[in-house]
Backbone and ligand atoms as CSV (ligand in chain L), in Angstrom:
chain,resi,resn,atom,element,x,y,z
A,1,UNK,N,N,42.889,26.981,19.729
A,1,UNK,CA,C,42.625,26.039,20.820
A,1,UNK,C,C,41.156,25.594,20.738
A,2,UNK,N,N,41.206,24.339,21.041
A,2,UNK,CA,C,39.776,23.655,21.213
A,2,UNK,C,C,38.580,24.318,21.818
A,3,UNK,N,N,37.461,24.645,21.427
A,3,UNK,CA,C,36.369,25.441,22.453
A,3,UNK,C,C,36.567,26.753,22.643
A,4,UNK,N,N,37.858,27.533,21.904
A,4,UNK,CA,C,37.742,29.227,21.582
A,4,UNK,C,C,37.735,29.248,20.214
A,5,UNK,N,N,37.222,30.685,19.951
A,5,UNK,CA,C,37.194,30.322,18.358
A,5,UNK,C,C,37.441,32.193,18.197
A,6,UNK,N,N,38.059,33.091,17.609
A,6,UNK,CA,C,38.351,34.929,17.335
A,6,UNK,C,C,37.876,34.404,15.834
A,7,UNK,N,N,36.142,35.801,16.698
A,7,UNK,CA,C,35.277,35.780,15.441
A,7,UNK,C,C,35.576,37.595,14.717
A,8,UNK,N,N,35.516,37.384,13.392
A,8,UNK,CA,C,35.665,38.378,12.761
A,8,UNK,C,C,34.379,38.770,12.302
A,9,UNK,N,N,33.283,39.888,13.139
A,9,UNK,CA,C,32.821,40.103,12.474
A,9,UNK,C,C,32.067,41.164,11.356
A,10,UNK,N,N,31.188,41.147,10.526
A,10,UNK,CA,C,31.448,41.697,9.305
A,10,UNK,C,C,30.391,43.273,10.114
A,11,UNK,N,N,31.909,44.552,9.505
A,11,UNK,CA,C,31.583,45.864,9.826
A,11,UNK,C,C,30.345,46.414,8.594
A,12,UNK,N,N,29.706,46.931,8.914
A,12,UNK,CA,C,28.630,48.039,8.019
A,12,UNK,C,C,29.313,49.179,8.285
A,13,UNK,N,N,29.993,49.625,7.143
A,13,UNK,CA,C,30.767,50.820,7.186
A,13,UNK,C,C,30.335,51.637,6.037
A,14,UNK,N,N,30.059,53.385,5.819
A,14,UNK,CA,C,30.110,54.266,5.330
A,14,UNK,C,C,30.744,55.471,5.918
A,15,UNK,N,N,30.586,56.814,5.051
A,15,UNK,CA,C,30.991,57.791,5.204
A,15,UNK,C,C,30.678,57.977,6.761
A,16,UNK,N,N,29.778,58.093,6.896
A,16,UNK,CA,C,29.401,58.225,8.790
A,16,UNK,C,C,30.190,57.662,9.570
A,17,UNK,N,N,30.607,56.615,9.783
A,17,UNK,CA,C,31.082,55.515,10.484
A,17,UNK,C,C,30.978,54.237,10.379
A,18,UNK,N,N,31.255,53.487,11.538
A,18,UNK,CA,C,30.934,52.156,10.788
A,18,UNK,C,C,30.012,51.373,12.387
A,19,UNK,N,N,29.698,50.144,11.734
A,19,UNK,CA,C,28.396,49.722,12.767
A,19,UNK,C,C,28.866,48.055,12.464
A,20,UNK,N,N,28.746,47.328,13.298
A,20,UNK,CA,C,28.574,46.338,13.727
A,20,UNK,C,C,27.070,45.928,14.654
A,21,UNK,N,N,26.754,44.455,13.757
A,21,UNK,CA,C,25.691,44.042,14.191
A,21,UNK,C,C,25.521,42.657,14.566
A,22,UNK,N,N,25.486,41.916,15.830
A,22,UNK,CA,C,25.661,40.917,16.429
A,22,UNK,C,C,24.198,40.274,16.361
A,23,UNK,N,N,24.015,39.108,15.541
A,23,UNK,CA,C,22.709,38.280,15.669
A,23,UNK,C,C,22.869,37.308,16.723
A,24,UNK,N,N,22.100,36.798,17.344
A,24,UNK,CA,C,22.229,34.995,18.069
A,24,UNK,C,C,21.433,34.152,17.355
A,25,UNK,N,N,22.879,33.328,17.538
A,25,UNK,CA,C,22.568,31.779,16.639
A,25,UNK,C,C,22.891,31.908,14.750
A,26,UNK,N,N,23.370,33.523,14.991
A,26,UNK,CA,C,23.789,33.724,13.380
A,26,UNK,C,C,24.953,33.214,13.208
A,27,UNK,N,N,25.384,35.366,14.335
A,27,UNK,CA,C,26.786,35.876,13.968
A,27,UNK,C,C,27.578,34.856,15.010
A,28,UNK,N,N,26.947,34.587,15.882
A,28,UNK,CA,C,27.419,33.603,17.752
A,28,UNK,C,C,26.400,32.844,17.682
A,29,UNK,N,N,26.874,31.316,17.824
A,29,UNK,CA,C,26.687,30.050,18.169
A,29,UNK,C,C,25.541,29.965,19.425
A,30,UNK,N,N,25.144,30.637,20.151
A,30,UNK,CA,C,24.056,30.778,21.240
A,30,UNK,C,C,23.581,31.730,21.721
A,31,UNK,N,N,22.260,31.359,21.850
A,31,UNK,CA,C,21.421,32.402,22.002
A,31,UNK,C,C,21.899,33.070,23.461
A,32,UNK,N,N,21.732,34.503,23.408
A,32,UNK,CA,C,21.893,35.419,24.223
A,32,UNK,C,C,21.044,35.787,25.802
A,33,UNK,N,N,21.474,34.980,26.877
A,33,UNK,CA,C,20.775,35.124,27.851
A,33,UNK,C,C,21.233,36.449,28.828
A,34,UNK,N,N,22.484,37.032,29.006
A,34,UNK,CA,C,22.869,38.384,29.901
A,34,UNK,C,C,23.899,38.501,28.722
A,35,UNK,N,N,24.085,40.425,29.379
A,35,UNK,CA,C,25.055,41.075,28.622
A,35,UNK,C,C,25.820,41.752,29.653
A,36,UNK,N,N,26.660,41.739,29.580
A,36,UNK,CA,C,27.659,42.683,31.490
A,36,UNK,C,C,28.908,43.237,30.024
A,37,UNK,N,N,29.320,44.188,31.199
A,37,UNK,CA,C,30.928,45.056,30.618
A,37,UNK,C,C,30.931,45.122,31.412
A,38,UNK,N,N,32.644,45.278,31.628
A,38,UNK,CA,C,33.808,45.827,32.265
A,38,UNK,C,C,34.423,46.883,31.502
A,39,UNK,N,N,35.276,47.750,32.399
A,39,UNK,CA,C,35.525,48.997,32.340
A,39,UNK,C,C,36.435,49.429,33.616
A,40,UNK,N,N,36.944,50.168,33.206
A,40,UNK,CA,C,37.999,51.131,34.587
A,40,UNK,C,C,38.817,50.330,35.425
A,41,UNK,N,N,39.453,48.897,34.911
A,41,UNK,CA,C,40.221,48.222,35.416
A,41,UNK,C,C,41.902,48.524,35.183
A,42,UNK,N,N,42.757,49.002,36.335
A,42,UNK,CA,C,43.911,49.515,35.616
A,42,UNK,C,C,44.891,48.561,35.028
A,43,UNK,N,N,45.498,48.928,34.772
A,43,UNK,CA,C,46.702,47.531,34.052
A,43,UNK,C,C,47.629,46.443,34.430
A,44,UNK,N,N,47.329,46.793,35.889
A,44,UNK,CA,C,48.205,45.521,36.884
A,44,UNK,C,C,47.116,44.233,37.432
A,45,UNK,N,N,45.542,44.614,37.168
A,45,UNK,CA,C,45.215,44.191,37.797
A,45,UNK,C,C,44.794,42.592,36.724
A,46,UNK,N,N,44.590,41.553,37.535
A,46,UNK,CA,C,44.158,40.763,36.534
A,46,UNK,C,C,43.062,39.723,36.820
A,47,UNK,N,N,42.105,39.971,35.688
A,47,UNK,CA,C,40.504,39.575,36.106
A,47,UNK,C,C,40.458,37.934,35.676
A,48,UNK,N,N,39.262,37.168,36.110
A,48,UNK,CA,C,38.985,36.189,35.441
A,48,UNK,C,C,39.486,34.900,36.511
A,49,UNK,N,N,40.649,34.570,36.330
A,49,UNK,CA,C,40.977,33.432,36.838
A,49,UNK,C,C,39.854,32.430,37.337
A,50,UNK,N,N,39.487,31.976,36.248
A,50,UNK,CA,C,38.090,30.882,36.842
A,50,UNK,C,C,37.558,30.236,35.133
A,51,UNK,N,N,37.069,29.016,35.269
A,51,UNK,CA,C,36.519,28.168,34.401
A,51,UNK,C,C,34.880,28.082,34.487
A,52,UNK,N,N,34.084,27.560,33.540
A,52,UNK,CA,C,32.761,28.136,34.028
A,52,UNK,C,C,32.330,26.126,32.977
A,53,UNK,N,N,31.746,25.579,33.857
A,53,UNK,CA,C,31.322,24.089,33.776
A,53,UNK,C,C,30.160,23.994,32.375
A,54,UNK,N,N,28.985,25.447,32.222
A,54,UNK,CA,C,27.868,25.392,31.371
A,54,UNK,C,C,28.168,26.424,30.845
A,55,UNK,N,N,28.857,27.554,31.054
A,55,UNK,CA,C,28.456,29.107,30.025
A,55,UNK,C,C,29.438,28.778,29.263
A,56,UNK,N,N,29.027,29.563,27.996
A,56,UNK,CA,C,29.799,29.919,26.519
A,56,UNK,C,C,29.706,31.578,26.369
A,57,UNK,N,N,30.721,32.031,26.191
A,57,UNK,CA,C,30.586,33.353,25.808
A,57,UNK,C,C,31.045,34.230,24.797
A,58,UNK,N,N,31.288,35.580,24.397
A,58,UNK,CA,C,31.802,36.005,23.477
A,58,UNK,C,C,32.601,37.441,24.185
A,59,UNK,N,N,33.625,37.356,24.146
A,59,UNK,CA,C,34.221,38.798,24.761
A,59,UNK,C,C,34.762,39.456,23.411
A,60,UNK,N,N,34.332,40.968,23.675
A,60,UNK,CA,C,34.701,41.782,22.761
A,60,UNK,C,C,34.856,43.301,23.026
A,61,UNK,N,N,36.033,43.828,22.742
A,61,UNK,CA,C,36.557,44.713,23.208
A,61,UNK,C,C,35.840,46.089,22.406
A,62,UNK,N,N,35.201,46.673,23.035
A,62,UNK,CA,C,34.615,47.947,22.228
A,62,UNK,C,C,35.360,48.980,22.311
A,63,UNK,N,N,36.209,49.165,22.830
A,63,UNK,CA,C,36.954,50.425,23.035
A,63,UNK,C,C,38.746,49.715,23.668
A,64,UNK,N,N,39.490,49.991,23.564
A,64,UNK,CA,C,41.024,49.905,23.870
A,64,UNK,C,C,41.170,48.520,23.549
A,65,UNK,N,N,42.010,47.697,24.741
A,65,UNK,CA,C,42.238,46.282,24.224
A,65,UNK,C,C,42.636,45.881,25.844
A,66,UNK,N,N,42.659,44.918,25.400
A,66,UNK,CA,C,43.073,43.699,26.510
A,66,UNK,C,C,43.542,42.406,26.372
A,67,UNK,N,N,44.123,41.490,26.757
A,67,UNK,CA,C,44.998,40.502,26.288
A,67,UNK,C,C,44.027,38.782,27.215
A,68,UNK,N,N,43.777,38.081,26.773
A,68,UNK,CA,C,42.833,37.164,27.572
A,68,UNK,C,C,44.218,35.583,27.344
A,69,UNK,N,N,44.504,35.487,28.662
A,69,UNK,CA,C,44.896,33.686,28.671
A,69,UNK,C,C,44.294,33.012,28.623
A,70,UNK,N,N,44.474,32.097,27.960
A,70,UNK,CA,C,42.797,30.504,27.622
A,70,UNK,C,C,43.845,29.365,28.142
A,71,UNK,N,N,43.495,28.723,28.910
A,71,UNK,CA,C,44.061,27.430,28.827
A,71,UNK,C,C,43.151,26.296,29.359
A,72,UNK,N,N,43.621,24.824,28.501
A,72,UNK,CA,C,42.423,24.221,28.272
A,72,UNK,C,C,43.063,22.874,29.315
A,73,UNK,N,N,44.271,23.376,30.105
A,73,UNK,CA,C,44.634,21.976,31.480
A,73,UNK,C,C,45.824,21.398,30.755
A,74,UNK,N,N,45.997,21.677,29.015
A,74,UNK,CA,C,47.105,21.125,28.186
A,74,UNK,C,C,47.264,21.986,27.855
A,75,UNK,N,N,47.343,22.991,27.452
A,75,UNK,CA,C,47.821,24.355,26.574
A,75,UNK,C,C,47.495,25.527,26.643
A,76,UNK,N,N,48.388,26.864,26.501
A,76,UNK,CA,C,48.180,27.719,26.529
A,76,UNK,C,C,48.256,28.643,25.736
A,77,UNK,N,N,47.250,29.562,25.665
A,77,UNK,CA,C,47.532,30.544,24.030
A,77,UNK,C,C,46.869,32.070,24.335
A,78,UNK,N,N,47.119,33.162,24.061
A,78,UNK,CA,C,47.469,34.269,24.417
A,78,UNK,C,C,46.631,35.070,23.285
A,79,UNK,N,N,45.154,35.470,23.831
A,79,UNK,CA,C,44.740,36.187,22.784
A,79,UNK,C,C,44.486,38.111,22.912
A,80,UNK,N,N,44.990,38.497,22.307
A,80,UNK,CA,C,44.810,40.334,22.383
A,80,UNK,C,C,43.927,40.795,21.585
A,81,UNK,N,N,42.566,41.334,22.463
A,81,UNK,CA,C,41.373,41.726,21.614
A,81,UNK,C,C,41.675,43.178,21.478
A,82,UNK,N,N,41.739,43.719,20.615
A,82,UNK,CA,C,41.473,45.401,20.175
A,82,UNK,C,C,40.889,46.153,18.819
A,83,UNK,N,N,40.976,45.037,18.254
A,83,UNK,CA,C,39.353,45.102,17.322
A,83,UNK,C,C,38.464,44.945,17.292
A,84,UNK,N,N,37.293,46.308,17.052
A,84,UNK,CA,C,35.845,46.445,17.652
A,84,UNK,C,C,35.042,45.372,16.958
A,85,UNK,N,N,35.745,44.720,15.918
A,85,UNK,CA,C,34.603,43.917,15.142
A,85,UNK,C,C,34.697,42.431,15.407
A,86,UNK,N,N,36.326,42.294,16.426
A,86,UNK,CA,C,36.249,41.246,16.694
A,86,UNK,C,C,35.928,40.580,18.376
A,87,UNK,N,N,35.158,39.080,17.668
A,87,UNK,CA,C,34.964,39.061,19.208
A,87,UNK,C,C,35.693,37.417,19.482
A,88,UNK,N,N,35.697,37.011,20.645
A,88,UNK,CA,C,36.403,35.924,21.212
A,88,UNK,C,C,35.290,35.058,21.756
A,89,UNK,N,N,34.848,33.898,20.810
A,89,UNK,CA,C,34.293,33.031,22.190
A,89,UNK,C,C,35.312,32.087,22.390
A,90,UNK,N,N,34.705,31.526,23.926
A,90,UNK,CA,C,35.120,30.594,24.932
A,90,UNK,C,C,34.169,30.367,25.290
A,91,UNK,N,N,34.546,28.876,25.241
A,91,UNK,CA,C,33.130,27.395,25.596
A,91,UNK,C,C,33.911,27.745,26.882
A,92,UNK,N,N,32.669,25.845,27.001
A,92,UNK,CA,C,33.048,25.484,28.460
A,92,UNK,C,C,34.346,25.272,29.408
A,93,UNK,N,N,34.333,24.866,30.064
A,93,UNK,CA,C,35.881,24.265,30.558
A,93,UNK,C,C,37.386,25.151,29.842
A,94,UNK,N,N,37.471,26.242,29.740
A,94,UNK,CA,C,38.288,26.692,29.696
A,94,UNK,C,C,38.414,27.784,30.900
A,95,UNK,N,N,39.835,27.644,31.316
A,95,UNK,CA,C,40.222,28.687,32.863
A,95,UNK,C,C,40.762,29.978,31.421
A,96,UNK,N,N,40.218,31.152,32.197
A,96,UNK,CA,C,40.384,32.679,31.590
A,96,UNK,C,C,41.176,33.629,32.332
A,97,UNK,N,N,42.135,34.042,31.734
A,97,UNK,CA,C,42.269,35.190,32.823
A,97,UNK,C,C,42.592,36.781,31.927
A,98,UNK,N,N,42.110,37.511,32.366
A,98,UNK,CA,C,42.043,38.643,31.693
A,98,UNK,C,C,43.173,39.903,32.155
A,99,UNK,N,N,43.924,40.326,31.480
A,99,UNK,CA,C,45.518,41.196,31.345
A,99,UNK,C,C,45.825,42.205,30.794
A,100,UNK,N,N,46.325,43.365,31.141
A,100,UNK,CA,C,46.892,43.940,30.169
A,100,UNK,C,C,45.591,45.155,29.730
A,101,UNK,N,N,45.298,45.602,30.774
A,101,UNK,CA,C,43.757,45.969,30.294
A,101,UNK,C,C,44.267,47.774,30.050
A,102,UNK,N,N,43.966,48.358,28.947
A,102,UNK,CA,C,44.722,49.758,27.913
A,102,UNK,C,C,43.103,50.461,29.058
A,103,UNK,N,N,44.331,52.173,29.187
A,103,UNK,CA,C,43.014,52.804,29.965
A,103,UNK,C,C,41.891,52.889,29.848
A,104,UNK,N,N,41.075,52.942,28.227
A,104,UNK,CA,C,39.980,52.817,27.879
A,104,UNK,C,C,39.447,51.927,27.371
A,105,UNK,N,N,39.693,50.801,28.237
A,105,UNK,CA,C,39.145,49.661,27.692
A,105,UNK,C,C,37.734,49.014,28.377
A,106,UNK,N,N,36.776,48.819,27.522
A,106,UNK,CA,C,35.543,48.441,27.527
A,106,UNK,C,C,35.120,47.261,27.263
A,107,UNK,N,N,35.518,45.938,27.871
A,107,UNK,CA,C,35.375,44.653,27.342
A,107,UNK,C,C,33.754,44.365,27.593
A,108,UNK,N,N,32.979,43.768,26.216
A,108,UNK,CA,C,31.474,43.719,26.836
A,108,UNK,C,C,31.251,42.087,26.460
A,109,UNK,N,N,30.666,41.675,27.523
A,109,UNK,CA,C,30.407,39.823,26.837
A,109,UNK,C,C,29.231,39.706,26.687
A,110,UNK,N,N,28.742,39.162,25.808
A,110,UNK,CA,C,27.882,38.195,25.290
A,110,UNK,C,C,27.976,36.727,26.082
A,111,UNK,N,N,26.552,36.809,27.235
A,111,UNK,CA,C,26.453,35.322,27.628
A,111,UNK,C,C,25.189,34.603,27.373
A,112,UNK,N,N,25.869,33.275,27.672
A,112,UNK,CA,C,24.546,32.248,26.720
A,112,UNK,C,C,24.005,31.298,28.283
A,113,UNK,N,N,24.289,32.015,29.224
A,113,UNK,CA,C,23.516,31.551,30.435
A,113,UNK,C,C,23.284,32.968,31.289
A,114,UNK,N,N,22.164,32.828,32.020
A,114,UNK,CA,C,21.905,33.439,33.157
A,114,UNK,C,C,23.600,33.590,34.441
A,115,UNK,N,N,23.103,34.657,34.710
A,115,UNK,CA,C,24.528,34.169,36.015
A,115,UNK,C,C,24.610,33.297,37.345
A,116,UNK,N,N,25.336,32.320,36.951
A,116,UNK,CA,C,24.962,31.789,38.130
A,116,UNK,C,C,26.696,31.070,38.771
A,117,UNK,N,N,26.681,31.588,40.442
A,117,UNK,CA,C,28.081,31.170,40.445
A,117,UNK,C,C,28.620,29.919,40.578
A,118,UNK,N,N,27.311,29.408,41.041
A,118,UNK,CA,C,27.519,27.614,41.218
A,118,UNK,C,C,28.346,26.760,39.771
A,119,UNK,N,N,28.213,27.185,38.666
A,119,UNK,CA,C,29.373,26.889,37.713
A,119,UNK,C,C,30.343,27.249,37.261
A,120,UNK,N,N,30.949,28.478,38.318
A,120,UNK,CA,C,32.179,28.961,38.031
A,120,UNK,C,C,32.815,27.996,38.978
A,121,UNK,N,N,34.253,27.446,38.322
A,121,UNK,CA,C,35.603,26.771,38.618
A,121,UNK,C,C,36.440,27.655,39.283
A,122,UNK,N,N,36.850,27.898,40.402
A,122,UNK,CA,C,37.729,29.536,40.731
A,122,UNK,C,C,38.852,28.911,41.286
A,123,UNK,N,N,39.249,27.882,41.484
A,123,UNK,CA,C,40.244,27.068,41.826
A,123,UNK,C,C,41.142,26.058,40.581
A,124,UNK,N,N,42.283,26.726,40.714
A,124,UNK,CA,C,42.936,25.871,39.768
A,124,UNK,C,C,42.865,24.611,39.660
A,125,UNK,N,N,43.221,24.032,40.675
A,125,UNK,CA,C,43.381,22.912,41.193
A,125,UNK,C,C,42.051,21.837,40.903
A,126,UNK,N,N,41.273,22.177,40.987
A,126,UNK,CA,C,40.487,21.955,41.198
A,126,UNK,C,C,39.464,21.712,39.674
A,127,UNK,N,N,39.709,22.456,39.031
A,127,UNK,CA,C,39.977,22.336,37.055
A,127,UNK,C,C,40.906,21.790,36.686
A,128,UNK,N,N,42.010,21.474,37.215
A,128,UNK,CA,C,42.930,20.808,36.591
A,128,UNK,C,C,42.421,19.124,36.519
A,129,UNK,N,N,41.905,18.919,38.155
A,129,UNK,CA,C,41.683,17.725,38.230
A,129,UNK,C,C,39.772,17.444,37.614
A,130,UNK,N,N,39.153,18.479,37.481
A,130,UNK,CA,C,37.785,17.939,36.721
A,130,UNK,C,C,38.357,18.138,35.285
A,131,UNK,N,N,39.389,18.648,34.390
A,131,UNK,CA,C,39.756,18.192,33.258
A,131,UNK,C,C,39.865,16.805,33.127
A,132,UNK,N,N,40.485,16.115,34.346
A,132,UNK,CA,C,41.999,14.914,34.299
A,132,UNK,C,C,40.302,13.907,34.551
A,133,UNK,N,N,39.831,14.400,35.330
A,133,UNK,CA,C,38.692,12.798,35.458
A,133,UNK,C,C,37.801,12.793,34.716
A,134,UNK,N,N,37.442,14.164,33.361
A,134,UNK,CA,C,36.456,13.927,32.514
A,134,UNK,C,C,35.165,14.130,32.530
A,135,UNK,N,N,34.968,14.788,34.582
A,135,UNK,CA,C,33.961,14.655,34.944
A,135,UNK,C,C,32.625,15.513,34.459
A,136,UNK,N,N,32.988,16.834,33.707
A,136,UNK,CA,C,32.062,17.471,32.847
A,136,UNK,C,C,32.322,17.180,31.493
A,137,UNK,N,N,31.090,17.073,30.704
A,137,UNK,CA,C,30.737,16.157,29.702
A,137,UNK,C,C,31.382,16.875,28.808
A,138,UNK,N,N,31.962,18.242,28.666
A,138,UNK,CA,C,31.778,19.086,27.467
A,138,UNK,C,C,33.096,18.886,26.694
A,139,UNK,N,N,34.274,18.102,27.933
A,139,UNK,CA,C,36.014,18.721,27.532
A,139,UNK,C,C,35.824,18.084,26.533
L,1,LIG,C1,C,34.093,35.774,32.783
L,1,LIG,C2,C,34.900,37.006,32.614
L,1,LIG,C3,C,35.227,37.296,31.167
L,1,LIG,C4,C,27.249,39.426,38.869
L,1,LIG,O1,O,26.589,39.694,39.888
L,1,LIG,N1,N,26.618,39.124,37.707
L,1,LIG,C5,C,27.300,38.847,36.570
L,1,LIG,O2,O,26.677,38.582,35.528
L,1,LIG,C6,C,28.747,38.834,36.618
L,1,LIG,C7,C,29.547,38.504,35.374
L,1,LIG,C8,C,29.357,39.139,37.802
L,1,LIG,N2,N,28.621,39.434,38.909
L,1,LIG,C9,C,29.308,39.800,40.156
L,1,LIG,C10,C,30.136,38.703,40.805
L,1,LIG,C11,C,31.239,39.473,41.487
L,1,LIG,O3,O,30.783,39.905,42.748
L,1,LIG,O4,O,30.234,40.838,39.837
L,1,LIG,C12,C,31.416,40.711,40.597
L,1,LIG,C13,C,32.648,40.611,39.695
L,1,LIG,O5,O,32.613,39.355,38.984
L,1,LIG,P1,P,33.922,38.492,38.664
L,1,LIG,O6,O,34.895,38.650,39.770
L,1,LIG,O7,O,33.482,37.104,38.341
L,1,LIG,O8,O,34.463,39.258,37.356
L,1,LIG,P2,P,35.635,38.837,36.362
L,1,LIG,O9,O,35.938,40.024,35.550
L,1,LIG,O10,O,36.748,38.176,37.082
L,1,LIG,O11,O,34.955,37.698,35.409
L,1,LIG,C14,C,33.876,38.031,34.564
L,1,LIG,C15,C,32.795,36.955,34.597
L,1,LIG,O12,O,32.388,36.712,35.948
L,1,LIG,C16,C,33.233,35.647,33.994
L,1,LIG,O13,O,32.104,34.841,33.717
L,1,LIG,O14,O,34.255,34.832,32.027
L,1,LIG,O15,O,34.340,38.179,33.216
């Protein structure tokens, strides 16, 4: 889908273990302004439901898995993160909702804005119709 992209990225692995190393503007498309995780969410519950007008992010599951809905107002597609090396961005204007969350699951994002709630979309309705009029520059 347009504006997500499941990044694979490259493990440093030996006898010890293995390591992953996240650059900005390398390994991810923007530079790194906050970092938040989630954690201890049980499996009925379901996070997200909201579109965000300026942030881009990268979700990546460090521990268990979780299943993320993307839909872009035309389509829908169903992504299940549970590889530590992989991560998920999502641009702008996409509504998220987060599912399916395994007991030890540790989702940590990578964001490329400060937090701010004034550009979260938390109304469907309401994204459906700033898709339909075009009115943020990014769709
Ligand atoms: C997203 C998905 C993947 C803050 O105070 N600062 C922060 O940086 C964040 C992310 C949240 N909060 C506060 C706002 C709420 O009072 O933490 C509380 C829970 O946030 P929210 O209900 O928005 O959490 P999720 O899991 O539904 O969504 C979060 C992000 O907000 C969102 O940007 O894309 O994770």
């Amino acid at each position: 889908m347009k504006n997500t992209q499941v990044i694979n990225f490259h493990i440093k692995g030996d006898e010890r273990g293995s390591l992953v190393a996240i650059e900005q503007l390398k390994d991810i498309p923007f530079e790194i302004k906050r970092v938040y995780y989630i954690w201890g969410t049980e499996k009925e519950f379901l996070r997200g439901k909201h579109a965000h007008t300026e942030l881009e992010q990268i979700l990546i599951c460090v521990s268990g898995s979780c299943k993320i809905r993307l839909d872009n107002g035309k389509e829908k597609q169903i992504v299940e993160l549970k590889d530590k090396n992989q991560g998920l961005f999502i641009g702008q204007m996409i509504w998220r909702e987060m599912f399916d969350f395994s007991d030890n699951c540790v989702l940590v994002v990578l964001a490329s804005e400060y937090y701010d709630e004034k550009e979260y979309i938390r109304d469907y309705n309401e994204f459906l119709e700033t898709i339909r009029t075009g009115i943020n520059d990014s769709i």
